[in-house]
Backbone and ligand atoms as CSV (ligand in chain L), in Angstrom:
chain,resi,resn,atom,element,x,y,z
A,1,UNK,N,N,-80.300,-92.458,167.947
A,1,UNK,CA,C,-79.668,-92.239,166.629
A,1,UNK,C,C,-80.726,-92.191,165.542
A,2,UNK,N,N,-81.331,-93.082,165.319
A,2,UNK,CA,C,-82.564,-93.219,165.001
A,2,UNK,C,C,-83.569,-91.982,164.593
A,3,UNK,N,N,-83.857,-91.307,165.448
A,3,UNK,CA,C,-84.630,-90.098,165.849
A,3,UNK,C,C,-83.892,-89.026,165.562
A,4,UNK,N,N,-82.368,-88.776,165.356
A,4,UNK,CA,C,-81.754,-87.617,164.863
A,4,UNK,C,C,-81.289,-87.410,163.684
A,5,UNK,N,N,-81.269,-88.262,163.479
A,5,UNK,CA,C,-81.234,-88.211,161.513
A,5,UNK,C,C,-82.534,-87.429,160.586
A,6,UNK,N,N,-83.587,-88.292,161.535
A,6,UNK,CA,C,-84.574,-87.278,160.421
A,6,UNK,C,C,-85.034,-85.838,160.694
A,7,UNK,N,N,-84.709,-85.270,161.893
A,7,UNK,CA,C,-84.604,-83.589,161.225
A,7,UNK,C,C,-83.743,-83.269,160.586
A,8,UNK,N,N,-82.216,-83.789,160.850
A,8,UNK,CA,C,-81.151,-83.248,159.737
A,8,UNK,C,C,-81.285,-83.176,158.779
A,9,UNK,N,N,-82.205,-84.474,158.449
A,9,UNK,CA,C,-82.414,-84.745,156.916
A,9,UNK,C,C,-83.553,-83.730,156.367
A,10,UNK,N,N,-84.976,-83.516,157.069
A,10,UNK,CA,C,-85.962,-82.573,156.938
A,10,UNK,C,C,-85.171,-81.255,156.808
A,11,UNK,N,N,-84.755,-80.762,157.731
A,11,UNK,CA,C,-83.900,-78.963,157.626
A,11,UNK,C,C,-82.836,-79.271,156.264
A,12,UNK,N,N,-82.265,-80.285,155.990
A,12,UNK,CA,C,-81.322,-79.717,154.963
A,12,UNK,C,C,-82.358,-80.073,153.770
A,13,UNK,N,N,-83.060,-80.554,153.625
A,13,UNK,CA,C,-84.248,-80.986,152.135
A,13,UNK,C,C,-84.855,-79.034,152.342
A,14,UNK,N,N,-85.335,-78.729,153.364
A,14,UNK,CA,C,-86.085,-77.572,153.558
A,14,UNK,C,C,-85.064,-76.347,152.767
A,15,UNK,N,N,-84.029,-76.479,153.022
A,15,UNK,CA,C,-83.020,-75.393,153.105
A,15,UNK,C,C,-82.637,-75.428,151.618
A,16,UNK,N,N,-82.521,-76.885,150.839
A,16,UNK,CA,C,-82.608,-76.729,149.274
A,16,UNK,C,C,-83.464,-76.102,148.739
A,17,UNK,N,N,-84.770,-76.564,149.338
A,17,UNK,CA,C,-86.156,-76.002,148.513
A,17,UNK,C,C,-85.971,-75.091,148.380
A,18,UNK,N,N,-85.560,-73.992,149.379
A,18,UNK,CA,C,-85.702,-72.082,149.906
A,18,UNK,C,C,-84.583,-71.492,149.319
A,19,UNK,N,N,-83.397,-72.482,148.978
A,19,UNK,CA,C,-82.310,-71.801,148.367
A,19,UNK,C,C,-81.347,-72.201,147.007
A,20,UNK,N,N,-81.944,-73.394,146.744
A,20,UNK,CA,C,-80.624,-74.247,145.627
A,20,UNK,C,C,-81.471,-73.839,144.784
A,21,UNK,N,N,-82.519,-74.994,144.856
A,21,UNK,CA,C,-83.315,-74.660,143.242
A,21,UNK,C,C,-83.677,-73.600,142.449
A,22,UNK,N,N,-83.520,-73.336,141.056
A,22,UNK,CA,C,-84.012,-72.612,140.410
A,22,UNK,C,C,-82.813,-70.741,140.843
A,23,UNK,N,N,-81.970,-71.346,141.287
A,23,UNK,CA,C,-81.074,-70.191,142.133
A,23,UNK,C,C,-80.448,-69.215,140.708
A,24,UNK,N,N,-80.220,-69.964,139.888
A,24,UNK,CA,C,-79.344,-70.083,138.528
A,24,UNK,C,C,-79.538,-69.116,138.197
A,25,UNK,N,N,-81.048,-68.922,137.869
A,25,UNK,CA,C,-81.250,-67.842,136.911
A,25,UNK,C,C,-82.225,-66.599,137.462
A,26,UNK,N,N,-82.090,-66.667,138.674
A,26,UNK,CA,C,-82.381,-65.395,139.609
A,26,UNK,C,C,-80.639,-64.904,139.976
A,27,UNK,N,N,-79.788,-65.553,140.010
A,27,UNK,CA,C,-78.569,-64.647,139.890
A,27,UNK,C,C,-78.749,-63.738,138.628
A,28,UNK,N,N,-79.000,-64.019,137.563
A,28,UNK,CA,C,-79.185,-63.528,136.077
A,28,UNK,C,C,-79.769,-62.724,136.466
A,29,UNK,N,N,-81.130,-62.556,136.837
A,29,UNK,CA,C,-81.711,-61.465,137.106
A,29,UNK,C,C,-81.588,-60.502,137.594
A,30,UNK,N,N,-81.053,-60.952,139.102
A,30,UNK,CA,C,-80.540,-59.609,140.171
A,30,UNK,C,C,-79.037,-59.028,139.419
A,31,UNK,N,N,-78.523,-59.508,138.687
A,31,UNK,CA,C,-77.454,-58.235,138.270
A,31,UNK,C,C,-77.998,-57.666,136.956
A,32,UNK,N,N,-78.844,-57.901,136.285
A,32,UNK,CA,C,-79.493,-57.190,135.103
A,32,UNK,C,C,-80.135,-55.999,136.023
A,33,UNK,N,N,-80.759,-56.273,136.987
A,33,UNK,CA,C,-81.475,-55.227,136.908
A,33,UNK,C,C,-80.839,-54.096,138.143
A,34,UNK,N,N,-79.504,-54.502,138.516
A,34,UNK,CA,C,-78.815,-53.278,138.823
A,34,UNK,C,C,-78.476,-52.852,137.892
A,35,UNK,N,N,-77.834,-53.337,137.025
A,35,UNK,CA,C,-77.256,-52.595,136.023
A,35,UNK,C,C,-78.431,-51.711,135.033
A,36,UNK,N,N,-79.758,-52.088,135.113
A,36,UNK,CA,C,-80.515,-51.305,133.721
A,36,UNK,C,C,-80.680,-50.126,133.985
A,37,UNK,N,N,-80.675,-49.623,135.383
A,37,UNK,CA,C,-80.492,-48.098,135.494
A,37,UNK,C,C,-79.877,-47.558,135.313
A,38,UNK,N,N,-78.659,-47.974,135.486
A,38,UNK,CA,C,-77.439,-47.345,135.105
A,38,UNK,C,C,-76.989,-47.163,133.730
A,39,UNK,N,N,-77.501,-47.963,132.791
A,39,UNK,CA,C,-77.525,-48.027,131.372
A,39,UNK,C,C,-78.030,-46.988,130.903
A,40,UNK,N,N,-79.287,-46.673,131.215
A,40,UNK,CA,C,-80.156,-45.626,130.909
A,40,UNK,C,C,-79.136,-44.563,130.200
A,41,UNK,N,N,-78.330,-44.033,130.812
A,41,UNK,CA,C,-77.512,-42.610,130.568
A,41,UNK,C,C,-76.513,-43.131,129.640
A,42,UNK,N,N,-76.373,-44.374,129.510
A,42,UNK,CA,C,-75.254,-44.632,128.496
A,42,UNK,C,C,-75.617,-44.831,126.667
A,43,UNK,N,N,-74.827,-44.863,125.765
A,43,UNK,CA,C,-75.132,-44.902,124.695
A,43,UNK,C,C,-74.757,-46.005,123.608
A,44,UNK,N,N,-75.571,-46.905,123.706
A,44,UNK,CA,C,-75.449,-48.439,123.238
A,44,UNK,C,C,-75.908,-47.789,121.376
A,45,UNK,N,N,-74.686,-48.982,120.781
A,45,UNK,CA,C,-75.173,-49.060,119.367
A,45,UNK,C,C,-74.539,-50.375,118.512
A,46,UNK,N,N,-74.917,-50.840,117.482
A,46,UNK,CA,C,-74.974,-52.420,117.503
A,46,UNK,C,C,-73.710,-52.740,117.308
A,47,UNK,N,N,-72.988,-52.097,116.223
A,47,UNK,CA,C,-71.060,-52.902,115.909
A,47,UNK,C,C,-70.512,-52.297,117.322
A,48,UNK,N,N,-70.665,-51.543,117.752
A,48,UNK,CA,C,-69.573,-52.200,119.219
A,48,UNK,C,C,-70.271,-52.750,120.717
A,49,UNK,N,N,-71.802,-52.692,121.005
A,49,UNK,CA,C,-72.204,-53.230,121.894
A,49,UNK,C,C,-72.865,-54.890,121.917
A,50,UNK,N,N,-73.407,-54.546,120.625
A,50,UNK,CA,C,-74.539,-55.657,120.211
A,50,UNK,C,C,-73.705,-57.387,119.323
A,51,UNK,N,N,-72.878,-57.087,118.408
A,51,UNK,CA,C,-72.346,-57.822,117.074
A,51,UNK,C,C,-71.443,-58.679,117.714
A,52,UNK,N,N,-70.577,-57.709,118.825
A,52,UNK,CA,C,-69.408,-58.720,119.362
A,52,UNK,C,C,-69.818,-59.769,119.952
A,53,UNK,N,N,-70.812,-59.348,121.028
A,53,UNK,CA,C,-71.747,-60.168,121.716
A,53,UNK,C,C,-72.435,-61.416,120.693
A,54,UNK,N,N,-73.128,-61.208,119.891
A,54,UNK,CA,C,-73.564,-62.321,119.224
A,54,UNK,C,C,-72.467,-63.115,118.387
A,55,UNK,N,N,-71.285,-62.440,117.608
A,55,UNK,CA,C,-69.810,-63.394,116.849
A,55,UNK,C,C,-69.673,-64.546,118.054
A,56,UNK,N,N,-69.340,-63.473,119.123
A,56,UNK,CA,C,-68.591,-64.598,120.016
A,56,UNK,C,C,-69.214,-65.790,120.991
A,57,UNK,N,N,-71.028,-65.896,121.105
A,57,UNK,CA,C,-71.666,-66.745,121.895
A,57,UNK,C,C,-73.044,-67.249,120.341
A,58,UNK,N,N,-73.150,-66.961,119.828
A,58,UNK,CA,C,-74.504,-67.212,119.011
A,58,UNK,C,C,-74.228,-67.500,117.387
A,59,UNK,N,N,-72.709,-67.298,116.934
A,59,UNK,CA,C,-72.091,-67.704,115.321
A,59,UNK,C,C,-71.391,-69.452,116.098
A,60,UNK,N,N,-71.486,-70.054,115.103
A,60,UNK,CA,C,-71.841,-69.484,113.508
A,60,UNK,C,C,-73.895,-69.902,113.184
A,61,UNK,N,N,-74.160,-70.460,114.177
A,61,UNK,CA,C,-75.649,-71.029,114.262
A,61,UNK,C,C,-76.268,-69.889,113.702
A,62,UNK,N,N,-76.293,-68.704,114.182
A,62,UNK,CA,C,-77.197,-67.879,113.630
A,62,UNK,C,C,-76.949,-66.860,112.747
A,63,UNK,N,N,-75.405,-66.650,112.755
A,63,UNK,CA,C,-75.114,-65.516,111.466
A,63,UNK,C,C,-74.758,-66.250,110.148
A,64,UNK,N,N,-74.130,-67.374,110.116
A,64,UNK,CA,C,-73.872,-68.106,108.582
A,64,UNK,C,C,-75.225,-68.736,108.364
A,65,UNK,N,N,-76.327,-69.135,109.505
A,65,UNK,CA,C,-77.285,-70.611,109.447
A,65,UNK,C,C,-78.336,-69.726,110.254
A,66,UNK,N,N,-79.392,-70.277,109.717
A,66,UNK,CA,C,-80.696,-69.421,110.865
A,66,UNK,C,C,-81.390,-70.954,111.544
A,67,UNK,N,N,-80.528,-70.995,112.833
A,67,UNK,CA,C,-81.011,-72.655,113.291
A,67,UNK,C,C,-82.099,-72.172,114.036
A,68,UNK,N,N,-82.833,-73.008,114.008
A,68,UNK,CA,C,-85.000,-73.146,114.915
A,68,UNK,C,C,-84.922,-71.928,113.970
A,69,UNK,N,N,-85.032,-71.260,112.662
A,69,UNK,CA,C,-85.361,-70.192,112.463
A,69,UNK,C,C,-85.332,-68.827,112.223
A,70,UNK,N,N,-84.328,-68.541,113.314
A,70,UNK,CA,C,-83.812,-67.079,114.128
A,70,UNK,C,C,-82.583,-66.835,113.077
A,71,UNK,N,N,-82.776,-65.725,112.663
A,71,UNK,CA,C,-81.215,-65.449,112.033
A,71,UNK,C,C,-80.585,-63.889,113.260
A,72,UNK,N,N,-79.605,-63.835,113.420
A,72,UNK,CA,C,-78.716,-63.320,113.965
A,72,UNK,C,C,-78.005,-62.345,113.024
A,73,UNK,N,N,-77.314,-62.168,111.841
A,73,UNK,CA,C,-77.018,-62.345,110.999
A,73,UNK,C,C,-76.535,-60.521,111.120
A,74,UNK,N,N,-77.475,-59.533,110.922
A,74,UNK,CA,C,-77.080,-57.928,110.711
A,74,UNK,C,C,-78.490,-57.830,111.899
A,75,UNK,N,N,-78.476,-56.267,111.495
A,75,UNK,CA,C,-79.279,-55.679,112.285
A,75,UNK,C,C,-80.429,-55.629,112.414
A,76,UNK,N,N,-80.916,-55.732,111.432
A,76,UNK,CA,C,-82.833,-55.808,111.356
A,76,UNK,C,C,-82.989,-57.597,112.040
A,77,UNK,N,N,-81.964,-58.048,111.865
A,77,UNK,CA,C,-82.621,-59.702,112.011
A,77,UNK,C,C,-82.367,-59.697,113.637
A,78,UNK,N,N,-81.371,-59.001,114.017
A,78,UNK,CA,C,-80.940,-59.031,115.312
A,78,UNK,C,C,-82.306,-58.174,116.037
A,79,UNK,N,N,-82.670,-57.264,116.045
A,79,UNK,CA,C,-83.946,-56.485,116.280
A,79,UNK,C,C,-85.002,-57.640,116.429
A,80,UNK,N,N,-85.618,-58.259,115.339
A,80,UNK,CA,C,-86.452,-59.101,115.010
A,80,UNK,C,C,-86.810,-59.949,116.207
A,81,UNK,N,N,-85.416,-60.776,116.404
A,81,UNK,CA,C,-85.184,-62.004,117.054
A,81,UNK,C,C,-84.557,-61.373,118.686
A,82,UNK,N,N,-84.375,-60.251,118.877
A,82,UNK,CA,C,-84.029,-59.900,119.995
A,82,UNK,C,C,-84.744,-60.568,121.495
A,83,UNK,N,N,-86.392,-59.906,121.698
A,83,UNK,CA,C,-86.866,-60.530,122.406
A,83,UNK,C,C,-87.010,-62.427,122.745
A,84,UNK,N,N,-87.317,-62.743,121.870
A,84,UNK,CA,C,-86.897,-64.365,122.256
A,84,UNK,C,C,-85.908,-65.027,122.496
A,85,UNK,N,N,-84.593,-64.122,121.759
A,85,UNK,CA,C,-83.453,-64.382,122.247
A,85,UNK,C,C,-82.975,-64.106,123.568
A,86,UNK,N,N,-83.588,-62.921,124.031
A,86,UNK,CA,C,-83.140,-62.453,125.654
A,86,UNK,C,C,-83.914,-63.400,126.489
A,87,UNK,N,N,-85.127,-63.915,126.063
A,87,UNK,CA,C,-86.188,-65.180,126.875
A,87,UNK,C,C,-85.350,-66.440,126.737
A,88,UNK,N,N,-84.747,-66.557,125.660
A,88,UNK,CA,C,-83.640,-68.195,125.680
A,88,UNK,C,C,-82.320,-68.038,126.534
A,89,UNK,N,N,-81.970,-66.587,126.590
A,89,UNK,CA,C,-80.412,-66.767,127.356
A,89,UNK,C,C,-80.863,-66.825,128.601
A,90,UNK,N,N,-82.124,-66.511,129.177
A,90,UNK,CA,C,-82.365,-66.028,130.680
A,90,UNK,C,C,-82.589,-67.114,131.061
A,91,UNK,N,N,-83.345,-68.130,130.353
A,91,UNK,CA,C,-83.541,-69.471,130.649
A,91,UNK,C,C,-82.889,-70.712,130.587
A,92,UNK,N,N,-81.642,-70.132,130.393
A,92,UNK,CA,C,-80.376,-71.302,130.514
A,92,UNK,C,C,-80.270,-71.798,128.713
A,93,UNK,N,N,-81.257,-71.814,127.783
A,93,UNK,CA,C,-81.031,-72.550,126.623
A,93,UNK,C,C,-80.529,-72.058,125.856
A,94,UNK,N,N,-79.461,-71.085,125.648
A,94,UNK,CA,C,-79.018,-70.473,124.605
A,94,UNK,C,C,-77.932,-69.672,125.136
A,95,UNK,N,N,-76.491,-70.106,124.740
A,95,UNK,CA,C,-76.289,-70.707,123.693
A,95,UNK,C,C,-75.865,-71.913,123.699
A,96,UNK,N,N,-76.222,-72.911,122.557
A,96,UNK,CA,C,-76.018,-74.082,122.685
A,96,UNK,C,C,-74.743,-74.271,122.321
A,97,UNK,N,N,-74.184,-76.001,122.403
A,97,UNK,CA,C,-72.745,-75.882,122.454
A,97,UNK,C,C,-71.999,-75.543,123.481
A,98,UNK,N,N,-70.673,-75.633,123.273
A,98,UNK,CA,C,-69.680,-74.714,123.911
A,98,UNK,C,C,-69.484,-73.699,123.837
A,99,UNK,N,N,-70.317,-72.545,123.379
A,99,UNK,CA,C,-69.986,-71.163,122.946
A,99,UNK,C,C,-70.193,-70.455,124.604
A,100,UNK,N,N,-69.147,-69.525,124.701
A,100,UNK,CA,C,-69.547,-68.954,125.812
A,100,UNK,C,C,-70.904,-68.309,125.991
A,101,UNK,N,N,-71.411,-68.860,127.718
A,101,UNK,CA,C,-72.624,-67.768,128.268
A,101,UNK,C,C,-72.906,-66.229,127.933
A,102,UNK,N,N,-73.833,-65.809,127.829
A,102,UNK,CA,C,-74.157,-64.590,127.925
A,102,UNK,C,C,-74.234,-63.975,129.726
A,103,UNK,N,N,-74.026,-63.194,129.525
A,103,UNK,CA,C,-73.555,-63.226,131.609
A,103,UNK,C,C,-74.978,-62.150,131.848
A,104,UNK,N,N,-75.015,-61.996,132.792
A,104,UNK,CA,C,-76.435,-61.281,133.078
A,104,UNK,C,C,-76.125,-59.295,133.361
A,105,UNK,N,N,-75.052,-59.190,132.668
A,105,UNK,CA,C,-74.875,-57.707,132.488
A,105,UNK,C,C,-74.536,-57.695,131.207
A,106,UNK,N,N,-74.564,-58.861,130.437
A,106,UNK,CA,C,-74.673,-58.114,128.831
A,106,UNK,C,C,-76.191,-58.444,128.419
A,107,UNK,N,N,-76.791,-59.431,128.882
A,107,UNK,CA,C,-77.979,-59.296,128.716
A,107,UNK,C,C,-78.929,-58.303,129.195
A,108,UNK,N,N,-78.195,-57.186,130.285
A,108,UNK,CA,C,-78.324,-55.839,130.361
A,108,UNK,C,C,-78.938,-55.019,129.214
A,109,UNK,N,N,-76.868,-55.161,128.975
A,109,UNK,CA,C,-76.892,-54.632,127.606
A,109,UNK,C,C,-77.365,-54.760,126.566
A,110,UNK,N,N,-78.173,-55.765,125.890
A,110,UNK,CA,C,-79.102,-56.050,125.218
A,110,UNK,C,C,-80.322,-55.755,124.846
A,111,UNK,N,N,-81.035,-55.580,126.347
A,111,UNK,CA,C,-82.285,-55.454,126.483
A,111,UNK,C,C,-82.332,-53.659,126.179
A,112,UNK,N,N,-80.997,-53.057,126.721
A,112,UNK,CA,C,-81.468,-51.870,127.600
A,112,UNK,C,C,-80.802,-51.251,125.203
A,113,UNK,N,N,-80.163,-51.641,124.818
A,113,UNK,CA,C,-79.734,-51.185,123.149
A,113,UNK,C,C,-81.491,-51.192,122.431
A,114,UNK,N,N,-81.658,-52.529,122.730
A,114,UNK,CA,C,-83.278,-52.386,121.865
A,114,UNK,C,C,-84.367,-51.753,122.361
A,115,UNK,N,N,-84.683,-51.199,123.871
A,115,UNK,CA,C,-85.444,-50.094,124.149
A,115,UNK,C,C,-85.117,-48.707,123.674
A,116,UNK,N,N,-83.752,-48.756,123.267
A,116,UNK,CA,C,-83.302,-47.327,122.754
A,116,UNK,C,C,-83.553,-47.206,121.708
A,117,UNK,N,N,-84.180,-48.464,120.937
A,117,UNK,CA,C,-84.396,-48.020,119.548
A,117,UNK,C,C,-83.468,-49.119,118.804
A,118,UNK,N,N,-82.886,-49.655,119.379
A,118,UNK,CA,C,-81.913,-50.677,118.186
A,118,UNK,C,C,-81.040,-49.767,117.334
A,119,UNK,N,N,-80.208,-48.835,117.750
A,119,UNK,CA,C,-79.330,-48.095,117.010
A,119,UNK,C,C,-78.049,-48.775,116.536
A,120,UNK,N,N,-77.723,-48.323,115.154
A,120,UNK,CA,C,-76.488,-48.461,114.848
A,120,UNK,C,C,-75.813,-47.704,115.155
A,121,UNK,N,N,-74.477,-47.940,114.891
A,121,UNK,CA,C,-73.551,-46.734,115.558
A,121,UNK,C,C,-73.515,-45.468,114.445
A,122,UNK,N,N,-73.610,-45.647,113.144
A,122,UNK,CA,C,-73.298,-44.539,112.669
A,122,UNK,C,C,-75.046,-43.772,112.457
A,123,UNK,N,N,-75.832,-44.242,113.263
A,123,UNK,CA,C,-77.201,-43.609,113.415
A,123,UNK,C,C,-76.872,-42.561,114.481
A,124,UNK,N,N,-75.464,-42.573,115.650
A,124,UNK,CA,C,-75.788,-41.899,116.794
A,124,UNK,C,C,-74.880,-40.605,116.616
L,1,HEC,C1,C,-74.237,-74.344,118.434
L,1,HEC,C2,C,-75.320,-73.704,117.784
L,1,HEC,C3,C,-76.102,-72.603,118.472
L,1,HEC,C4,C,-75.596,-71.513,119.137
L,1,HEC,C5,C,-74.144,-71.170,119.434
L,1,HEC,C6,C,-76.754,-70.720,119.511
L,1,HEC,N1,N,-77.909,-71.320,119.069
L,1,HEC,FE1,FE,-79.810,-70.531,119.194
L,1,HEC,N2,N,-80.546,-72.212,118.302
L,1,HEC,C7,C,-79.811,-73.308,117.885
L,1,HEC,C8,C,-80.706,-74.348,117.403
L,1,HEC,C9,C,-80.276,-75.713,116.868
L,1,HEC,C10,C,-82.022,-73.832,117.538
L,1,HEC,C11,C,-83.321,-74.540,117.161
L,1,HEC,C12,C,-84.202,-74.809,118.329
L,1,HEC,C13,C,-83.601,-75.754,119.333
L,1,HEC,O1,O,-82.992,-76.767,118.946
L,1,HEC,O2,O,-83.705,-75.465,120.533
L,1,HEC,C14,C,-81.879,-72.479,118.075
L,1,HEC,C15,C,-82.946,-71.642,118.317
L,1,HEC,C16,C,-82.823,-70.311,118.671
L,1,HEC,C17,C,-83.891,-69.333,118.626
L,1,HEC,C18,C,-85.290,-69.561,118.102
L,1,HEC,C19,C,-86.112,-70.439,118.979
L,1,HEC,C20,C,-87.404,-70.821,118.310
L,1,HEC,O3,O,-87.727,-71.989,118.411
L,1,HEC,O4,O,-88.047,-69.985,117.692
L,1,HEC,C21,C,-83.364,-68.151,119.087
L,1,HEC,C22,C,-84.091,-66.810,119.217
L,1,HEC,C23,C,-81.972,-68.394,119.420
L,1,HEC,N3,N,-81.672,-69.709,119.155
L,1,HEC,C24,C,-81.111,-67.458,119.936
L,1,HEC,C25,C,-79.747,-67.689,120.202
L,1,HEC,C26,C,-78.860,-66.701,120.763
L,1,HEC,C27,C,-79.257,-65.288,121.170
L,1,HEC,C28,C,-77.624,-67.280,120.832
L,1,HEC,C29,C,-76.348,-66.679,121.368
L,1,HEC,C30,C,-76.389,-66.093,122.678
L,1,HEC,C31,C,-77.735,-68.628,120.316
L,1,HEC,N4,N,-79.050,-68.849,119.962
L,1,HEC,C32,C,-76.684,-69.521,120.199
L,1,HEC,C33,C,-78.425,-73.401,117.878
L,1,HEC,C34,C,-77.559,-72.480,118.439
C-alpha cells in the first residue's frame, strides 16, 4: 500500500503541471486567433463593435473616471489605451469587479478594429 500511493500521487502532480496550470489564458488565446483571420474580411467600427464592449465590462471606471490612468471614455482615448488594455484582459486583470469578462473572441474583435485603423463608423 505503501509503495502505490506514490506514483498515483507523482502521475497526477505530473499531469497538473502539463495541463491545469496557467490553462486559463491559453484558452483566450486559441480562440482569438481562430477567429483573427476570419475578421480580416469583416468591417469593424467603434459605436457598434468597440463602445458596447467597453459600457458593458470597463464603465463606469473608465468612461465617467480614468482609474490607474486609462480613460476609456470616446475614441481617441480608446485607441490610446487599446494596447494595454488588450495586455490586462488577456491576463486575467481586467475587468475588475463584477463587470462581465471580455471573452477571447471579442478581444478578437478588438485587436483585429485597431489594426484597421481604429475606425468610426461614420468614417466607413
Ligand atoms: C470596477 C472598476 C474597473 C473596471 C470595471 C475596469 N477597470 Fe481597468 N482599472 C481599474 C483600476 C482601479 C485601475 C488602476 C490600476 C489597478 O488597480 O490595477 C485600472 C487600470 C487599468 C488600465 C491601466 C493600467 C496601468 O496601470 O496603466 C487599463 C488599460 C485598464 N484598466 C483597462 C480596463 C479595461 C479594458 C476594462 C474593461 C474590459 C477595465 N479596465 C475595467 C478599475 C477598473
Amino acid at each position: 500500500m505503501k509503495y502505490t500511493i506514490l506514483p498515483v500521487f507523482l502521475f497526477s502532480f505530473s499531469f497538473l503541471a502539463l495541463f491545469g496550470w496557467g490553462k486559463q489564458n491559453d484558452v483566450i488565446k486559441a480562440e482569438e486567433i481562430v477567429l483573427a483571420d476570419s475578421l480580416k474580411e469583416v468591417s469593424l467600427c467603434y459605436e457598434t463593435h468597440v463602445k458596447p464592449l467597453i459600457e458593458r465590462s470597463c464603465a463606469p471606471c473608465h468612461t465617467a473616471h480614468s482609474a490607474g490612468g486609462a480613460s476609456l471614455k470616446d475614441l481617441a482615448a480608446t485607441i490610446k489605451n487599446m494596447d494595454e488594455s488588450i495586455a490586462l484582459i488577456i491576463k486575467g486583470k481586467m475587468p475588475k469587479g463584477d463587470k462581465p469578462k471580455v471573452s477571447g473572441a471579442e478581444v478578437a474583435v478588438l485587436k483585429a478594429w485597431k489594426e484597421k485603423g481604429g475606425k468610426s463608423c461614420e468614417q466607413q
